[in-house]
N, C-alpha and C positions, 0 to 999 in steps of 0.2 A: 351573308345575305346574297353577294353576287354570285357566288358559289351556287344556290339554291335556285337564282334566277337560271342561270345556264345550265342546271339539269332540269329546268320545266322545256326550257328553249330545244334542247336535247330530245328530249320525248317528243316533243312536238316534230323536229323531223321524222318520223315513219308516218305520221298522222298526213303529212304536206305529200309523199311518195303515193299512201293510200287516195288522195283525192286525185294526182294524175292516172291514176290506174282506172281512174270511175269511167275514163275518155271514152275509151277504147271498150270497156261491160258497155255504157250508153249507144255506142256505135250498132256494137255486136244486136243487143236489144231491139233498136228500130233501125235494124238493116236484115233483119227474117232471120237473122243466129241468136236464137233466145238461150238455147241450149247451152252455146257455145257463152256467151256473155254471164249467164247464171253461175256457170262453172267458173269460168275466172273473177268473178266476182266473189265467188267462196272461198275460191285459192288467194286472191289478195286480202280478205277478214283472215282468213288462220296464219298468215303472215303477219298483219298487223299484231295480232292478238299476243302471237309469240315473241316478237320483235320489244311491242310494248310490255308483255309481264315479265321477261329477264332482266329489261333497264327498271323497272320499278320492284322486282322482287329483290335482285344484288346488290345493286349499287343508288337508288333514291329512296328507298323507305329505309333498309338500314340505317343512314343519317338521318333520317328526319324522324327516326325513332330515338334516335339518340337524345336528341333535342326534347323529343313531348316524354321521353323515361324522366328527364332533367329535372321537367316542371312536375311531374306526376308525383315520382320519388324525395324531390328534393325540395319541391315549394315553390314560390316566388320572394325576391326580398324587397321588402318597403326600408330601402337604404336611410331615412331618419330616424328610423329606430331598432339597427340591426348594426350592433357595432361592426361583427365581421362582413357585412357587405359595405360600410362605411372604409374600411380597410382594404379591403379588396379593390373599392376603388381608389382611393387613391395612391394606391399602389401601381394601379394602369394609367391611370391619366399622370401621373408624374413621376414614371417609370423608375420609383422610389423600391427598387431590390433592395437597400439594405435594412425595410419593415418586413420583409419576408421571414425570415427568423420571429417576427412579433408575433405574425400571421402562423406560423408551424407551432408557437405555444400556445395563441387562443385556439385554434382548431384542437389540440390535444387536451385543451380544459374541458373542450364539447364533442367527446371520440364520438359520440352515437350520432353527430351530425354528419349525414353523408354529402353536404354541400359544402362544408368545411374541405371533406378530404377531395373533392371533387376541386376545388378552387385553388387549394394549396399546389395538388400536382399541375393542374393546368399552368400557372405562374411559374412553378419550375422547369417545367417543358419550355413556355411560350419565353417568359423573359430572362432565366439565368440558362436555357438551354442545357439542365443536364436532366438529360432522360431519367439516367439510374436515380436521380432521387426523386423524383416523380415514381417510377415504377414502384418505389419503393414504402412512400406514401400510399400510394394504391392499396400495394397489398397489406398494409398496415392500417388500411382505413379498413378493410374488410373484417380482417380479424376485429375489429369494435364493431362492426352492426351486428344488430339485434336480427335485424330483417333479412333472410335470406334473400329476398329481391334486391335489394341494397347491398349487401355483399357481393353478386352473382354480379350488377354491374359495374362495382369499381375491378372487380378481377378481368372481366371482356375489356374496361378500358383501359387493364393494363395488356392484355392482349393487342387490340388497334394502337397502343401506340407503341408497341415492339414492329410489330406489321407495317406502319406509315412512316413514321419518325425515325426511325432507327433501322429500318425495311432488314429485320432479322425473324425470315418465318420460323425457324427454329427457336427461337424464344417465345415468339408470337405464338408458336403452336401448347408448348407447355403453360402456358397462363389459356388459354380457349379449355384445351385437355382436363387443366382445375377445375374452371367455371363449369365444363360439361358433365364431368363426375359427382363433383359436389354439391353441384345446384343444379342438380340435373330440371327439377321440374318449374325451375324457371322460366321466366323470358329470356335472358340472355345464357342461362346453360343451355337452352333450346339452339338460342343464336351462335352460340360456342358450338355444337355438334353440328349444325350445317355448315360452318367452317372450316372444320375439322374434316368433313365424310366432301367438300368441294378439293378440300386439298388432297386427300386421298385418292379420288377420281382424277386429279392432274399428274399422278405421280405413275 
């Protein structure tokens, strides 16, 4: 959530740049430089413009798509009557790792849930810290969905977290390269190919 606050906070600097810029267009306007003030004033919009669509095209919507693919793909859980989020929590609130094993045979009772394999690997990453079995749950939750949108995004999430976690683009890249091939006419095969054709352009 503070994460979230501090890239609205983030955008909003070139917004606070654009109003100092209005100074100097207002000046130019009623001091007989219309001309002159117009033109800078269309030069400070297309700098806005582009300043604000790079930060919300790369780096703020990617996440906060991650977040509403979550809800979208995966549900919400009403934890009184969902054994595996009853589980899930209290496995985080009393940082209980040795129910994790319980948690990797109820999610494999329900392969086609892709919030199962979503919650399994997150726990392995977050609380016993090993990547490989997370990534590995990932790509073993895919091979069970039905859905190729549901597959296409447990494979990108084992891509970002070769990428963030383990900051190995070279692995990171071959899990994007799956998503992009396989599920190409996905959401996140789509989002795998911009990843791929940015890295490409860096190289």
């Amino acid at each position: 959530m503070l994460y979230r606050v501090f890239q609205l906070l983030v955008a909003l600097v070139p917004l606070a740049g654009f109003t100092l810029a209005l100074q100097p267009v207002q000046e130019r306007l009623f001091g007989g430089q219309a001309t002159q003030g117009i033109i800078f004033l269309l030069v400070a919009l297309a700098v806005l413009a582009v300043v604000e669509g790079v930060l919300f095209r790369y780096w703020i919507l990617p996440m906060w798509g991650d977040k509403v693919a979550e809800r979208v793909y995966a549900g919400s859980y009403l934890p009184e009557n969902d054994a595996l989020a009853q589980l899930v929590e209290r496995i985080i609130s009393e940082n209980a790792t040795a129910e994790i094993p319980a948690l990797e045979r109820m999610v494999r009772s329900q392969p086609n849930r892709l919030r199962g394999w979503l919650e399994l690997a997150r726990l392995q990453n977050e609380l016993l810290q090993d990547v490989p079995a997370a990534l590995q749950t990932l790509e073993q939750g895919a091979s069970c969905m039905r859905d190729s949108e549901e597959a296409a995004l447990l494979i990108y999430r084992a891509g970002s977290l070769c990428s963030k976690s383990q900051n190995d683009p070279a692995a990171a890249a071959r899990f994007f390269e799956l998503a992009a091939s396989r599920y190409a006419h996905t959401v996140y095969g789509r989002q795998a190919a911009l990843y791929l054709q940015r890295l490409s352009n860096q190289q």
